[in-house]
N, C-alpha and C positions, 0 to 999 in steps of 0.2 A: 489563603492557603498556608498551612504550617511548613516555615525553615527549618528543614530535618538535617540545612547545616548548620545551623545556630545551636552553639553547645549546649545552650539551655533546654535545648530538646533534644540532650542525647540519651536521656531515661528513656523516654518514649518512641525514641526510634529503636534505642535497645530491646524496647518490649515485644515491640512490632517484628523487628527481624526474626527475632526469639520466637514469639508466635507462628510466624510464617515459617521459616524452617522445620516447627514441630508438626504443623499441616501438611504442608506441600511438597517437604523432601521428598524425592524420588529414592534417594539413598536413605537408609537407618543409621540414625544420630544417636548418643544414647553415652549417660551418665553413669558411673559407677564412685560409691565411696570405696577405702581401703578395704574393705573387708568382700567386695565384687558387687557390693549391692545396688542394687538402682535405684538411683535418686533423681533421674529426670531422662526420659525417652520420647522421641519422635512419635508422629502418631505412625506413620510406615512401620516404626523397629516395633509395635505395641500389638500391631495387627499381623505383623511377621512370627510375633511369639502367639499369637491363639487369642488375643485378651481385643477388647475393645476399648477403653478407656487408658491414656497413659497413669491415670493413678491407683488403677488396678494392678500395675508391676510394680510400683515403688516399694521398696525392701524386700523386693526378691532378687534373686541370681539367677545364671545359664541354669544351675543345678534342677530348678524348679520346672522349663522347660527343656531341653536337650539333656540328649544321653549323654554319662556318664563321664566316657573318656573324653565327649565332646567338650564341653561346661570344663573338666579339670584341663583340657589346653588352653583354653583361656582364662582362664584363671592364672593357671603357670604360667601366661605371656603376659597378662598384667601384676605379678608379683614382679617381673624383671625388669615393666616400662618403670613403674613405682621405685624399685630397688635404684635403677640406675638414670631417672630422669631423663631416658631417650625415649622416643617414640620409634615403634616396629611398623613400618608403613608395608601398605602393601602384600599383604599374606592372603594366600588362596586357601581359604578353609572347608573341607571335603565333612559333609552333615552326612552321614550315614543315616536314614530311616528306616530301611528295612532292604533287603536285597534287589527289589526293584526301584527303590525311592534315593537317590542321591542328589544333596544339594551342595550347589558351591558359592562362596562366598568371598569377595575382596574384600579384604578386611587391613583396617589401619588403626592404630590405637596409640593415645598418650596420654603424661601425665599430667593431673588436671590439679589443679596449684589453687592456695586461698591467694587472701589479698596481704600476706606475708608472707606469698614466695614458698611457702609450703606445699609437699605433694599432702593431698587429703584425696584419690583416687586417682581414677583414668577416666577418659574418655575419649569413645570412638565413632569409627562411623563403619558402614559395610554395605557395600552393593551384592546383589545377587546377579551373578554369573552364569549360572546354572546352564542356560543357552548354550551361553559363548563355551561354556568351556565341552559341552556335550558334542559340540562343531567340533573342536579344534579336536578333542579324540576322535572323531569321525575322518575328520582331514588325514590324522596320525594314521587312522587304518587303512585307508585309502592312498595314504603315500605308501605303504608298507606293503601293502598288496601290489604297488603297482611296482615297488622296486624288484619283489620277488618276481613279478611276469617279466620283468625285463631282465632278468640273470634265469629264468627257465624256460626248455623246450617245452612250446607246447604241446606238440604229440606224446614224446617222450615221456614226459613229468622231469626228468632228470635236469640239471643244470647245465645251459647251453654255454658255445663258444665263448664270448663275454667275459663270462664269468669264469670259465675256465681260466684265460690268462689273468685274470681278477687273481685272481686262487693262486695260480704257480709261481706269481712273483711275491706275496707276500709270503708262502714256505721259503722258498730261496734265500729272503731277509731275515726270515727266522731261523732257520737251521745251519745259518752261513754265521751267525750270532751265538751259535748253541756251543759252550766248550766242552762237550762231552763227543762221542762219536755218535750220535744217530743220528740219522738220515730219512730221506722219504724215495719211494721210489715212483717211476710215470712208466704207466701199461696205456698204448695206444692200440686202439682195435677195427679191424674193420670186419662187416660179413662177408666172408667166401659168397663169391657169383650174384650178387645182390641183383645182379643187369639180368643174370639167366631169372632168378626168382620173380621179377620186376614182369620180363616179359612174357612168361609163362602163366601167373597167375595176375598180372594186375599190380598196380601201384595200392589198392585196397589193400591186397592182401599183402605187399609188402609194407604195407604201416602196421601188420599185424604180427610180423617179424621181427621190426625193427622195435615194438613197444613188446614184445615178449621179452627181444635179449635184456633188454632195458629191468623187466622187472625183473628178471634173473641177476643182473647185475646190481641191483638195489639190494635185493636180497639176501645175497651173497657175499656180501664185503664190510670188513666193521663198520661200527656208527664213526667212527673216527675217519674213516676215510669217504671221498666224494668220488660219483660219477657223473657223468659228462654226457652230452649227446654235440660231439664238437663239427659235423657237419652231417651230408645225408645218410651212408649209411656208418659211419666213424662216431666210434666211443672213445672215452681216455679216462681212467682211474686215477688219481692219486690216494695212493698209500703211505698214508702217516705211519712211524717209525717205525719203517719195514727196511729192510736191509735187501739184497742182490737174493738170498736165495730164501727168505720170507716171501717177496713177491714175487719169485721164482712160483714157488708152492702154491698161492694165492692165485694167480695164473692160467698155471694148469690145472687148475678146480675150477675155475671156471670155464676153460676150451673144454674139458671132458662131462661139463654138465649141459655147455650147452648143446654139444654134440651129442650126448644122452636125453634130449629131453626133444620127442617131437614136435612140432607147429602143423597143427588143424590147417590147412589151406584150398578151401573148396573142395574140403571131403575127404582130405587125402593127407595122408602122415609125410612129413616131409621133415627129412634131416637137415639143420642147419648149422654150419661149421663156423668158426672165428678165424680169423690170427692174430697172434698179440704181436709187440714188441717192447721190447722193456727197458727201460735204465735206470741207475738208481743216480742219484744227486750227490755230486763229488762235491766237497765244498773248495778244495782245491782248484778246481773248475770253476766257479760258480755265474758261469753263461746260460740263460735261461734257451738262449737259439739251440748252444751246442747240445742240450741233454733233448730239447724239442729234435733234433736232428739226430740224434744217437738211435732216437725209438722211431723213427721215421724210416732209418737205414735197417734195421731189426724187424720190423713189419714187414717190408719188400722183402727179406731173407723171408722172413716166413713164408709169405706169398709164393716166393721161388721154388723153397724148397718142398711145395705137396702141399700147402695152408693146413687149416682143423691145429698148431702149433704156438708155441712161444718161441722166441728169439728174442735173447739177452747178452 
């Protein structure tokens, strides 16, 4: 049996190795002179480009297979490995085929030297990823949905409690930050008699109250500002740089819309009222409890005084 450590046969274990990596790599190996050309390829990288034979590519480029912009970023990462004798390890490269066809690829490349220490090209190697990486945006949408369901109501569609104080403490650090004077203001709300509605028609048809005012209130308030579903029958707005009598205004267009707009409930037009309470964000203040407690004491007035009203 031949000593493959006996230096005398280190040609031929050379060959051999050489051989066997050109066969049985599971990754794409593959040779390029200065100019991007290929001078010696895996049979994997040979069969990855379309061709059956590795001498069927030699003195071609990416250009011959892969589109355009593809072939010239590789190209352009081996003009830099070449230029500056480091190898770029490790790059995910996105193969555009057509709009339903995407491949991806780890990819590592250096520079490939004579036997005088000279760069005379590159050489790399490159896994197909394509899987892994089709998973892991899978996983990315899948977390992303799942963070969204866990900051929204799911009757409502609106964004729940959670996420509500999520919300009002980052304005707080922003606008307590801000050296100009603007401000945001907090409208908390509840439905007038929700318990009479409840018991009258049904908890049915009170989810068909509560997801009315809801779209009225999506509806109804700029893209800039968020609404709330922050318990059963209690909303809360925040309104971005609105001031005391902007959300004054903002407000009462919504208590007299919702008040103007009937709700179908087993047949029957029924009127349903709000009350607001409101405060704006003093930064001189700036206690997230106190302004929560300002429009909490503003609601109850409402309530007090007839509800269908704002208190500010």
């Amino acid at each position: 049996m031949t000593d493959y450590t006996d230096p005398a046969n280190r040609k031929e274990i050379d060959k051999i190795v050489l051989n066997t990596i050109c066969k049985y790599s599971m990754d794409t190996v593959y040779f390029k002179d200065c100019n991007s050309r290929f001078i010696w390829n895996s049979l994997g990288h040979v069969q990855q480009l379309g061709m059956r034979k590795p001498e069927d590519v030699i003195g071609k480029t990416d250009f011959d297979f892969f589109p355009k912009d593809f072939a010239q970023s590789a190209r352009d990462t081996e003009i830099t490995v070449m230029a500056s004798g480091q190898a770029i390890l490790n790059v995910t490269e996105e193969l555009v085929l057509d709009d339903d066809n995407v491949r991806y690829f780890l990819a590592s490349k250096y520079p490939l030297y004579d036997d005088n220490g000279d760069i005379i090209g590159t050489w790399g190697t490159s896994k197909d990823v394509t899987n892994q990486k089709l998973l892991e945006k899978e996983l990315e949408r899948s977390y992303r949905k799942m963070e969204l369901l866990a900051r929204v109501d799911d009757m409502s569609g609106l964004y729940n409690r959670r996420h509500f104080y999520e919300k009002i403490d980052k304005l707080v650090s922003l606008y307590e930050e801000r050296e100009d004077d603007s401000t945001f203001s907090l409208a908390v709300i509840d439905v007038d008699d929700m318990k009479t509605i409840n018991d009258q028609y049904g908890q049915q048809n009170g989810d068909i109250v509560l997801k009315t005012i809801a779209e009225i209130l999506l509806s109804n308030t700029k893209k800039s500002d968020t609404c709330f579903r922050t318990g059963g029958d209690e909303f809360a707005i925040l309104l971005l740089d609105s001031d005391k009598m902007k959300a004054l205004g903002a407000a009462k267009r919504l208590v007299d819309l919702i008040a103007g707009t009937p709700i179908i409930l087993d047949g029957k037009r029924e009127k349903v009222t709000i009350s607001v309470g409101l405060a704006t964000f003093d930064k001189t203040n700036p206690d997230v409890s106190e302004l929560l407690s300002i429009t909490e004491r503003k609601l109850n007035k409402s309530k007090r005084e007839g509800k269908n009203q704002v208190s500010f």
